[in-house]
C-alpha positions as CSV (number, residue, x, y, z in Angstrom):
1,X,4.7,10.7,29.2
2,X,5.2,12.7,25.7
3,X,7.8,11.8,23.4
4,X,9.6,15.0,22.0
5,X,8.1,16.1,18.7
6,X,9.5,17.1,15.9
7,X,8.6,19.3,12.8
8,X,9.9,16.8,10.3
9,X,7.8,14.1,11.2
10,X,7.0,11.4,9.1
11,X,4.1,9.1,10.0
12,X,3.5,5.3,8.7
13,X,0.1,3.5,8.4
14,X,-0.3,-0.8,8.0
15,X,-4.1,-1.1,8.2
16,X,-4.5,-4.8,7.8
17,X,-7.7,-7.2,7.9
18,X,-8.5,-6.2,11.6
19,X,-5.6,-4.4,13.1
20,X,-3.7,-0.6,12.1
21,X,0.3,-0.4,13.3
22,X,1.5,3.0,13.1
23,X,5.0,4.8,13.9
24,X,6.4,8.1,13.6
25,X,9.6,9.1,12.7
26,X,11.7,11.8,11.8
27,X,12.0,12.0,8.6
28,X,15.1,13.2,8.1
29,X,16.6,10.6,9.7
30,X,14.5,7.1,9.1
31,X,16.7,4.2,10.9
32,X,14.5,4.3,14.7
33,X,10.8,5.2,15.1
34,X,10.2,7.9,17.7
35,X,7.2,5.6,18.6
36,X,4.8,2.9,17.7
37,X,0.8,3.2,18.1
38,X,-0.9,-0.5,17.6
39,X,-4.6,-1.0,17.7
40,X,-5.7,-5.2,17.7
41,X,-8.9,-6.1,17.5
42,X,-10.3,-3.5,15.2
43,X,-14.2,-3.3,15.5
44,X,-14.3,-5.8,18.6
45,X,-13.4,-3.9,21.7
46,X,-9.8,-2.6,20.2
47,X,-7.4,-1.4,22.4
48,X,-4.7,1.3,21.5
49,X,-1.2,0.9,22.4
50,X,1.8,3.6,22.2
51,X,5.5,2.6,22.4
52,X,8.3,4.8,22.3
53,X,10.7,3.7,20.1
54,X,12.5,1.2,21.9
55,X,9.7,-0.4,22.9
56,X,8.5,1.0,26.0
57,X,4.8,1.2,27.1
58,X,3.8,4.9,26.9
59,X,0.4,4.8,26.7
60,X,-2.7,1.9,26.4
61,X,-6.5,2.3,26.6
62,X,-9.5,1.7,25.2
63,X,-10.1,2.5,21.6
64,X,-13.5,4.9,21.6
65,X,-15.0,3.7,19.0
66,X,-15.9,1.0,16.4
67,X,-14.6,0.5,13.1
68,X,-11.4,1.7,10.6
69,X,-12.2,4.8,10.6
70,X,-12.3,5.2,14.5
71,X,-8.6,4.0,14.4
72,X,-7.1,5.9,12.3
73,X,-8.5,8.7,13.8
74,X,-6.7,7.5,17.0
75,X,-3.5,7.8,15.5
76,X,-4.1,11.4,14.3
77,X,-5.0,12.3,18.3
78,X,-2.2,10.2,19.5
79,X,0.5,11.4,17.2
80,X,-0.9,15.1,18.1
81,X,-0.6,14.5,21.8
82,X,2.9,13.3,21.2
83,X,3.8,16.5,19.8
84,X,3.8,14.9,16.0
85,X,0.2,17.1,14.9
86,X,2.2,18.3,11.5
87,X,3.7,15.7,9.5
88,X,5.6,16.1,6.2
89,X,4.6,13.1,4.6
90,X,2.5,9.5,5.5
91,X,3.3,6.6,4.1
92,X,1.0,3.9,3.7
93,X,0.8,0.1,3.6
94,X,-1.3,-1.0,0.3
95,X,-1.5,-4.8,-0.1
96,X,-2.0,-4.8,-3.9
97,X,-0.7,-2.8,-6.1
98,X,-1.9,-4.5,-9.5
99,X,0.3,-5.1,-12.5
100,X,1.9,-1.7,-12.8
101,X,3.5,-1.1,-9.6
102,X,7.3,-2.0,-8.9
103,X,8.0,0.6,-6.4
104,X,6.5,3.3,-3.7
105,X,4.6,6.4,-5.5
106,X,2.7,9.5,-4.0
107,X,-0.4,8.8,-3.5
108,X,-2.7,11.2,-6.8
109,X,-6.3,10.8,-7.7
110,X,-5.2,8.6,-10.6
111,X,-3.9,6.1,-8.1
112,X,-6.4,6.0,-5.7
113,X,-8.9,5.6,-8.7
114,X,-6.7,2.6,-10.0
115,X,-6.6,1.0,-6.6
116,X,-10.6,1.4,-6.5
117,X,-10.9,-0.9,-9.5
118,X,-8.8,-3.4,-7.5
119,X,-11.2,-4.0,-4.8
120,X,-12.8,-7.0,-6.1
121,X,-9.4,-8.9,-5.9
122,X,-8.4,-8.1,-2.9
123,X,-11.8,-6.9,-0.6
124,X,-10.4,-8.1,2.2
125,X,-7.9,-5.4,2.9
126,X,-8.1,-2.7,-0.2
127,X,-11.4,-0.7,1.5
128,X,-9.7,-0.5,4.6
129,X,-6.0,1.2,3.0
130,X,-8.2,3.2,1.0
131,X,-10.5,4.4,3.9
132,X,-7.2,5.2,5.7
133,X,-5.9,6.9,2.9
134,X,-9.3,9.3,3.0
135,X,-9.3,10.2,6.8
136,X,-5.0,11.1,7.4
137,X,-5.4,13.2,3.7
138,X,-8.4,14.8,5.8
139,X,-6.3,15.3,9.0
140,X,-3.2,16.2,7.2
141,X,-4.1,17.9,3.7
142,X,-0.7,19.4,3.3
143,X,1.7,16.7,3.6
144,X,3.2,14.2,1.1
145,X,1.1,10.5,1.1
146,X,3.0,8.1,-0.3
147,X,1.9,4.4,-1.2
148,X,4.0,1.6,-0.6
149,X,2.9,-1.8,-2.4
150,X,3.2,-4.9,-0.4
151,X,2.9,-6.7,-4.0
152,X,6.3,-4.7,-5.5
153,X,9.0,-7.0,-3.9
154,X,7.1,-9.5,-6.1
155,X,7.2,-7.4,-9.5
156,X,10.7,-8.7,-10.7
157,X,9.6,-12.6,-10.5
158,X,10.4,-14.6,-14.0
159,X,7.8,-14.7,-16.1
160,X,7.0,-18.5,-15.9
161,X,6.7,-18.2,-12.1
162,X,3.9,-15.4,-12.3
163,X,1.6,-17.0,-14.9
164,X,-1.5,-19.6,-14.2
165,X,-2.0,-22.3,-16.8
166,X,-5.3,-20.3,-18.2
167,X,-5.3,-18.8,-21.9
168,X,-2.4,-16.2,-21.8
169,X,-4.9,-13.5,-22.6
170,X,-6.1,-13.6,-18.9
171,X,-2.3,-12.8,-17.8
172,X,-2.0,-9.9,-20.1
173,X,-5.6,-8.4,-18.5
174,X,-3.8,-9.0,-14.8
175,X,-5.0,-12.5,-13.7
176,X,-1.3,-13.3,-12.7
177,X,0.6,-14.5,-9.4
178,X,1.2,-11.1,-8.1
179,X,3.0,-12.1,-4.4
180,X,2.0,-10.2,-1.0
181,X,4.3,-10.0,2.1
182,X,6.6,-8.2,-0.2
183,X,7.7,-5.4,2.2
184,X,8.3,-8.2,4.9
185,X,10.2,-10.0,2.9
186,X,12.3,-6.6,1.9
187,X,12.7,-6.1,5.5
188,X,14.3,-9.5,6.1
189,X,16.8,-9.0,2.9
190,X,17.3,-5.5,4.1
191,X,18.1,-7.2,7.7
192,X,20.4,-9.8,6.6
193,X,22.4,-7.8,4.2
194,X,22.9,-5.4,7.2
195,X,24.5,-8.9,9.2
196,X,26.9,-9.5,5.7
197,X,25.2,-12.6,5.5
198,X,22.3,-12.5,2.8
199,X,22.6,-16.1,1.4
200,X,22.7,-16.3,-2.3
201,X,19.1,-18.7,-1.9
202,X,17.0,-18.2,1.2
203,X,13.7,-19.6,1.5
204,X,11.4,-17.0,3.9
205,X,8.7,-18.4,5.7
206,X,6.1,-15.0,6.7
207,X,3.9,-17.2,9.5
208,X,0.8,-15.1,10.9
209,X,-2.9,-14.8,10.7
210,X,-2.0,-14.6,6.8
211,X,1.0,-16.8,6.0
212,X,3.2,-16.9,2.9
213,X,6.8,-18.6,1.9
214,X,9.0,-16.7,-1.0
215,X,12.4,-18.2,-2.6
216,X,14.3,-14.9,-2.3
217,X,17.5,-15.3,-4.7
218,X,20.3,-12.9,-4.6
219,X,17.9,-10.7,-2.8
220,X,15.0,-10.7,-5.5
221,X,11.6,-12.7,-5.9
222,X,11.9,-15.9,-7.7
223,X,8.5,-17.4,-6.3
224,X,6.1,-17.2,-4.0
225,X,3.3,-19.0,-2.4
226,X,0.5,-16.5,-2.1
227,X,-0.8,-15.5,-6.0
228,X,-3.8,-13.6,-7.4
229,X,-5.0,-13.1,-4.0
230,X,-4.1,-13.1,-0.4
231,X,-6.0,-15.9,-0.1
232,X,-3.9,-18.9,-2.0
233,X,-1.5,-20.2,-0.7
234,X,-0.5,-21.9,2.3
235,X,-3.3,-22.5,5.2
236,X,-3.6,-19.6,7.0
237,X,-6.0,-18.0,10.5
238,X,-8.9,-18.3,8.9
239,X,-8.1,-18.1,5.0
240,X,-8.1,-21.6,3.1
241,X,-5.0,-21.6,1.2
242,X,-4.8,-23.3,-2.0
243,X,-8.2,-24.8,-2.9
244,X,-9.3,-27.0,-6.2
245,X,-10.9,-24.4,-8.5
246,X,-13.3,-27.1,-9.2
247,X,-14.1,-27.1,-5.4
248,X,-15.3,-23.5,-5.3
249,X,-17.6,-24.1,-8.8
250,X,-18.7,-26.8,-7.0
251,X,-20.0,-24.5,-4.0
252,X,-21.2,-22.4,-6.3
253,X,-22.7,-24.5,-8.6
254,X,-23.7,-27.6,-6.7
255,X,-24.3,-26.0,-3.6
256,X,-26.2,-22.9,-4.3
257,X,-24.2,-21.0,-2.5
258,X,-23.4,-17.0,-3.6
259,X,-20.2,-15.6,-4.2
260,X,-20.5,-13.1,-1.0
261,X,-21.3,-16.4,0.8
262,X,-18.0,-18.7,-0.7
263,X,-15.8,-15.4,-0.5
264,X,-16.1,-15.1,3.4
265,X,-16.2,-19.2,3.6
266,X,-12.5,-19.3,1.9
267,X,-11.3,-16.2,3.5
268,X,-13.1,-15.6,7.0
269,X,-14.2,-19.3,8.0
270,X,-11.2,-21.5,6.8
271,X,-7.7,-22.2,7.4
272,X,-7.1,-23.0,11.1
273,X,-10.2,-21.9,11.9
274,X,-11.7,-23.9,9.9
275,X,-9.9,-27.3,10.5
276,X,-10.3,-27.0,13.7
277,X,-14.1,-25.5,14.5
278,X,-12.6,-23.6,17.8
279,X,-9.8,-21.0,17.0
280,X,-7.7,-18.8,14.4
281,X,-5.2,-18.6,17.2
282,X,-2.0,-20.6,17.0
283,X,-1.0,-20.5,20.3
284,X,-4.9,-21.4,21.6
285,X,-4.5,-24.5,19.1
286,X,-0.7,-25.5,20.5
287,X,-2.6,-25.4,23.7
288,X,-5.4,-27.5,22.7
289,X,-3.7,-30.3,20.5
290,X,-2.7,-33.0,23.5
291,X,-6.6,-33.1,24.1
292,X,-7.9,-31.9,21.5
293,X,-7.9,-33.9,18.0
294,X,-8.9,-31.0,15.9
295,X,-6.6,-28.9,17.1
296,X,-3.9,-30.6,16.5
297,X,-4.9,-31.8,13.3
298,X,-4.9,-28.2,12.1
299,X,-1.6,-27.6,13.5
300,X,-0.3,-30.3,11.3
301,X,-2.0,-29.5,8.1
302,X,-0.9,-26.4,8.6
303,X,2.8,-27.4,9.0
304,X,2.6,-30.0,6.6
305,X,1.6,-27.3,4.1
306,X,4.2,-25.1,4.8
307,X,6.7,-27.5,5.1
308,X,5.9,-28.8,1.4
309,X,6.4,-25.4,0.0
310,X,9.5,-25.1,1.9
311,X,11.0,-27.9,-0.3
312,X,9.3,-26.0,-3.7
313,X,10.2,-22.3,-3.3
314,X,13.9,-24.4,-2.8
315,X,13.1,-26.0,-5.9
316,X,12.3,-23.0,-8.0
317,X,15.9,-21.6,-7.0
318,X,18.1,-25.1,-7.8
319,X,19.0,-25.4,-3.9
320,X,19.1,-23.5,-0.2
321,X,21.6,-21.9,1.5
322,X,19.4,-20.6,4.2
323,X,16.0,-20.2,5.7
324,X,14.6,-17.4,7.6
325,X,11.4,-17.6,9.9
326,X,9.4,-14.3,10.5
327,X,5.9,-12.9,11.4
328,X,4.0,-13.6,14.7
329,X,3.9,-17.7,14.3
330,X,7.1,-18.2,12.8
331,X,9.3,-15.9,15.4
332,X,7.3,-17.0,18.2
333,X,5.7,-20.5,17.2
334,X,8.8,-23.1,18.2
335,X,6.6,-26.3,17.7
336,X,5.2,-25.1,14.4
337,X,8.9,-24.3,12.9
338,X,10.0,-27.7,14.8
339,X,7.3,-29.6,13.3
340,X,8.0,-27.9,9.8
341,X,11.7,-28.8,9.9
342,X,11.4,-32.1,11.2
343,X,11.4,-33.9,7.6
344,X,13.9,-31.5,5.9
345,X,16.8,-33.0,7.1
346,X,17.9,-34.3,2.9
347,X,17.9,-30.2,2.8
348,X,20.6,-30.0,5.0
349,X,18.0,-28.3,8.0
350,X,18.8,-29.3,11.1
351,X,17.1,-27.4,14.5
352,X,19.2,-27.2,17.7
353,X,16.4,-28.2,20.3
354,X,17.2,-25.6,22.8
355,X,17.3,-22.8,20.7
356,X,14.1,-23.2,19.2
357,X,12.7,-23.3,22.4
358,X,14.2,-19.8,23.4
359,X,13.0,-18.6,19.8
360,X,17.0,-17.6,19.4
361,X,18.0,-15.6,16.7
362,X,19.8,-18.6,15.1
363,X,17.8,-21.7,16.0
364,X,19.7,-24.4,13.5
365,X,22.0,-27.1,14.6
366,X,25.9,-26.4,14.2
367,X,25.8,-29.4,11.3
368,X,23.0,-27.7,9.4
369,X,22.4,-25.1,7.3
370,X,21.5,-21.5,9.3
371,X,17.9,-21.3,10.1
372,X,16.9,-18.2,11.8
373,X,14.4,-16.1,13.4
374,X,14.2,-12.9,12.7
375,X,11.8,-9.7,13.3
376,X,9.8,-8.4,10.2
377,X,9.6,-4.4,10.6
378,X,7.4,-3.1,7.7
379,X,6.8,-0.1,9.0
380,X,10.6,0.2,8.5
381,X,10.6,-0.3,5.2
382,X,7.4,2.1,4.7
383,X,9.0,4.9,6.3
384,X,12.2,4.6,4.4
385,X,10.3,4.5,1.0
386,X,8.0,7.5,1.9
387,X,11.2,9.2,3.1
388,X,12.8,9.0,-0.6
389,X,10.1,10.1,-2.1
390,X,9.9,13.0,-0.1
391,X,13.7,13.3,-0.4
392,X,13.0,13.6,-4.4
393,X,10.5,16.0,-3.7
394,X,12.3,18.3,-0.9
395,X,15.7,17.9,-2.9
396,X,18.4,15.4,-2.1
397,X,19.8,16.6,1.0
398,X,16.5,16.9,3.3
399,X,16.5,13.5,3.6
400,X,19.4,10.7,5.3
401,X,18.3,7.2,4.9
């Protein structure tokens, strides 16, 4: 099956750590993708799947070949043999953005020379965007590449919530809480202001392999958990989370060991991983945790975590009026929000049983506050920042958003 092509296609790229999600759409008109390609399991026997755009299994095999590169390069064969071999523009997912970023740009030599220089904060997912970057500007030299910075949404924070307590010339050379997630959490505000209900302070729980909580006021930033890095934060797959500074000198120090050697440690071989010496995997660990004691003690440092910076990010607004659970764990993972919510009861959070279990769309109790669970669509949000930039550069009536 072939979905019909289109001329003004515009494609969308999220490379993460070990996984590329890509849609097309028309890019005249950005509300519905005309199809999704995913690819899991990037480097370890990755397997490409195409859905149309509501959802529906086109297409699934094996990926032929190993690495980012490889997958990319799937997309450009896939989104060719679905009649999409000339886009106008594709937009890309760039985790960090550095200090000078509040909004999507086209993608220039300056830029990518800029995010080259970022590499060493965030090494984890930078060489990967960038590598993407490099092979769809090879397949598709003459249309429009736009960049869209997962760190923007987090631009706008106050002041006191982005600095560390280090000399305040640090902060003025970029060693600041920059925030990641962001175009998640502008889906979600996006979402809920299409409902008419956008509470004036939501807290935002982003649950996955990588996991972060933002206080989202009036639909802006206030604070957020992740910082610097992806890596800080709450306790995550395989990524530690917030970790003593002191701790990592230590096991550098003390311990001998190198950098390379304490950077995949706190980003590759923590978190639930870590606490629990069998899985990254949520659902394995949910699984596991009657039987197994590790596993369920990494369950519940991982709740406990989250649910502590539930009750901050609240904090750092002066009150809740609503919470919002999103990303793989928190719209599928009904024990983990149960056991997050079950001591937040002085905030007014109050789960009804059986809709947590069916991972309902409102899962709160009809005497709490409305906690709900909502789909994150980035790629939504990529495609509809490419689309106005292309729309600024096509002239204003090309594109309808």
């Amino acid at each position: 099956m072939t979905v019909q092509g289109t001329q003004d296609a515009l494609i969308t790229i999220n490379a993460g750590s070990s996984s590329v999600k890509a849609a097309v759409y028309d890019a005249t008109r950005v509300e519905i993708p005309l199809c999704r390609i995913s690819i899991e399991h990037v480097g370890v026997g990755a397997g490409v799947r195409v859905s149309d755009g509501d959802g529906l299994l086109i297409d699934e095999r094996t990926l032929a070949g190993a690495g980012f590169e490889a997958a990319i390069k799937a997309v450009v064969r896939v989104a060719a043999a679905q009649g999409f071999a000339h886009p106008e523009a594709v937009g890309h997912r760039i985790v960090h953005g550095g200090p000078h970023h509040a909004g999507p740009q086209a993608v220039t030599p300056d830029l990518l020379s800029e995010l080259r220089g970022l590499v060493p904060i965030d090494p984890e997912h930078l060489p990967q965007a960038l590598a993407a970057i490099q092979t769809m500007q090879e397949a598709f030299p003459e249309a429009l590449h736009v960049a869209a910075f997962d760190t923007a949404f987090h631009r706008a924070m106050p002041r006191v919530a982005q600095l560390y307590g280090l000399p305040v010339d640090l902060a003025d050379e970029g060693i600041v809480r920059y925030g990641f997630h962001g175009l998640s959490y502008e889906s979600i505000v996006t979402q809920l202001r299409g409902l008419g209900d956008l509470p004036e302070r939501v807290v935002v729980a982003h649950l996955g392999n990588g996991s972060s909580i933002a206080a989202i006021y009036r639909g802006r930033s206030t604070d957020t958990t992740m910082g610097f890095s992806p890596t800080s934060g709450l306790v995550m797959g395989t990524r530690s989370g917030d970790v003593d500074p002191s701790a990592v000198l230590y096991l550098l120090e003390s311990r001998g060991l190198a950098p390379p050697a304490v950077r995949g440690m706190l980003n590759r071989e923590s978190g639930l991983l870590g606490l629990s010496g069998m899985s990254s995997d949520m659902r394995a660990l949910l699984e596991a945790a009657a039987t197994n004691t590790r596993a369920n003690l990494a369950v519940d440092v991982y709740c406990y975590v989250a649910r502590k910076f539930v009750v901050s990010m609240a904090a750092a607004m002066g009150g809740l009026d609503g919470v919002v659970f999103t990303g793989g764990i928190g719209e599928h993972g009904a024990e983990v929000r149960r056991r997050i919510c079950s001591q937040l009861g002085f905030l007014g959070i109050s789960l009804d049983d059986e809709r947590n279990q069916e991972n309902a769309p409102v899962i709160s109790s009809q005497s709490g506050m409305t906690v709900r669970v909502m789909h994150t669509d980035e790629e939504a949000v990529i495609a509809r920042h490419t689309a106005e930039i292309l729309s600024r550069e096509n002239g204003p009536d090309h594109v309808r958003i």
